[in-house]
GUPAKE-810030 format. One line per field, with one value per atom (N, C-alpha, C): x, y, z; atom name; residue number from 0. Coordinates in steps of 0.2 Angstrom, whole numbers, plus 2048, in hexadecimal, padded with zeros to 3 digits. Layout:
<recs>
px X  ...
py Y  ...
pz Z  ...
a CA  ...
k NUM  ...
</recs>
This chain:
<recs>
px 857  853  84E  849  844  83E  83E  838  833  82D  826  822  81F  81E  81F  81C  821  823  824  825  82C  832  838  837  83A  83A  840  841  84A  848  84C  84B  853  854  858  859  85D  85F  864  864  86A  86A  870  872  877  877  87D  880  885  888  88C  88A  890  88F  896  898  89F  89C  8A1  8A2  8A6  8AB  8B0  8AD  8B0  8B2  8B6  8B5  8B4  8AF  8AB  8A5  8A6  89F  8A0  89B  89B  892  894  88B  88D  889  887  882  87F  879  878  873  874  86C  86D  866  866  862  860  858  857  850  852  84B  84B  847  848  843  843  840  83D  836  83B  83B  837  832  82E  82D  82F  82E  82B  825  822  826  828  82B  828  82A  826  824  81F  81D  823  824  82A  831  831  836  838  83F  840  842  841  844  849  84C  850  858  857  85D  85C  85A  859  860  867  86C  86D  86F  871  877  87A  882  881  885  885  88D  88F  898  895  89B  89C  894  893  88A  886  885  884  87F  87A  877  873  877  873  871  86C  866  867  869  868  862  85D  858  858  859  85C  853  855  84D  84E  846  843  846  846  846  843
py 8AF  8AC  8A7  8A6  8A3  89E  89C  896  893  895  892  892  88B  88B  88D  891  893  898  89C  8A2  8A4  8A6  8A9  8B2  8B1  8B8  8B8  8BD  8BF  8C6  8C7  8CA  8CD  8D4  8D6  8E0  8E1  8E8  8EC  8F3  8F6  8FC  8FD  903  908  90F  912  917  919  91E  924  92A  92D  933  936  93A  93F  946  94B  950  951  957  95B  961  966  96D  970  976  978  97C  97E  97A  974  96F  969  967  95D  95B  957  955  94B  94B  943  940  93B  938  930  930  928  926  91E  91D  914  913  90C  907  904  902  8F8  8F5  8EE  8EE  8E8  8E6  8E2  8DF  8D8  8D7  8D3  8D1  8CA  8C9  8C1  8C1  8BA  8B9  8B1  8B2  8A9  8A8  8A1  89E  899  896  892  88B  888  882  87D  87B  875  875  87B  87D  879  875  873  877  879  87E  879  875  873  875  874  877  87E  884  88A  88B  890  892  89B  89E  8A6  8A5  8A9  8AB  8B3  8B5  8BE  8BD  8C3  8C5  8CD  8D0  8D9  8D9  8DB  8DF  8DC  8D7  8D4  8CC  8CC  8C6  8C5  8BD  8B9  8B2  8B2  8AD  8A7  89F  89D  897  898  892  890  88B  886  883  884  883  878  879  872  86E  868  863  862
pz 397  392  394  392  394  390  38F  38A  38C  38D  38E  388  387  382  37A  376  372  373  376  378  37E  379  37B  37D  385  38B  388  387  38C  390  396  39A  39C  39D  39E  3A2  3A2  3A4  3A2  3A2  39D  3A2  3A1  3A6  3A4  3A3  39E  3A4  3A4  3A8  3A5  3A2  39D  3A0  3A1  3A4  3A0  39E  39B  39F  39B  3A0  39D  39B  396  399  397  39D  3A3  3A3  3AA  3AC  3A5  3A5  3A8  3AD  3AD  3AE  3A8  3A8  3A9  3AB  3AC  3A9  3A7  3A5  3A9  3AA  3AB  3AA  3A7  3A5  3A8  3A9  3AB  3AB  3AD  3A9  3A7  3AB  3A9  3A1  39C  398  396  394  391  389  387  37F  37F  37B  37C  372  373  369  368  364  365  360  360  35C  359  352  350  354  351  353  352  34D  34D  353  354  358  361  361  365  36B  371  373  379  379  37B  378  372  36A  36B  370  36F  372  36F  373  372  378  377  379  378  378  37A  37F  37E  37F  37A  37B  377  37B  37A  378  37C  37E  376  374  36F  371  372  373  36D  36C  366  368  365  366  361  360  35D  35C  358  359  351  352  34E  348  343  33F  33F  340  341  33B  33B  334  331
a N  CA  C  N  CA  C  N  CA  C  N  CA  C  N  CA  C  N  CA  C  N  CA  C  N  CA  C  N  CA  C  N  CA  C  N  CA  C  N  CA  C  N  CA  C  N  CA  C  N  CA  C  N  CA  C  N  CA  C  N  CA  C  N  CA  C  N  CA  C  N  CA  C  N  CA  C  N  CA  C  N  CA  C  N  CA  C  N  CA  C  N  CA  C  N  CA  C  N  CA  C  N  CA  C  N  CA  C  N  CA  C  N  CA  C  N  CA  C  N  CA  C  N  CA  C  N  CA  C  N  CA  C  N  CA  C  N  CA  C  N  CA  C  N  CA  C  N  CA  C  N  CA  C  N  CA  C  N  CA  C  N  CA  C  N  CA  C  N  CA  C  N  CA  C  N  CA  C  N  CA  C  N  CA  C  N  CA  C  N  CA  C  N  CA  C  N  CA  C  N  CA  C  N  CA  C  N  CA  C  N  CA  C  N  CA  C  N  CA  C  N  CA  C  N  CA  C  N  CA  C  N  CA  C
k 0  0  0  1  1  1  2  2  2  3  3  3  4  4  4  5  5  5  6  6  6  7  7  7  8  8  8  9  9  9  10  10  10  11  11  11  12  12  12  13  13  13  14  14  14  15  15  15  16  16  16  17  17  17  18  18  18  19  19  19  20  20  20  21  21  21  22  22  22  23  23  23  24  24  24  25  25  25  26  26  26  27  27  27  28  28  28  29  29  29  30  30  30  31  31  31  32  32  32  33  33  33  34  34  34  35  35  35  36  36  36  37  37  37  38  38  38  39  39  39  40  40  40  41  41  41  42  42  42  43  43  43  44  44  44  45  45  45  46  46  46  47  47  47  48  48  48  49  49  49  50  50  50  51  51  51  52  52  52  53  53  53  54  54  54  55  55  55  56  56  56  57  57  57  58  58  58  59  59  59  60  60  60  61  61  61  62  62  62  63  63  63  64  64  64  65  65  65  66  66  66
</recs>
């Protein structure tokens, strides 16, 4: 996560591996790939107060609204 200006990056990568097996069958898949997400944020916004959290593949972003 990233902040320049008003403008919040996040920046990351995802990678899957899945593999079946039935029969006289085995297939595999795999997928992988970087990307990156940019959101302007309001003016009043202090980005010092910006906080994420990631748990179980779930990233939350908390940016707290101005006074």
């Amino acid at each position: 996560m990233d902040v320049k200006g008003r403008v919040l990056t996040i920046k990351g990568e995802r990678s899957t591996d899945e593999q079946t097996q039935k029969d006289n069958c085995y297939r595999r898949e795999r997928s992988y790939g970087r990307f990156e997400r940019a959101f302007t944020l309001p003016q009043d916004v202090n980005s010092e107060t910006i906080k994420a959290d990631y748990k179980n593949g779930v990233l939350e972003i908390h940016v707290p609204k101005p006074e």
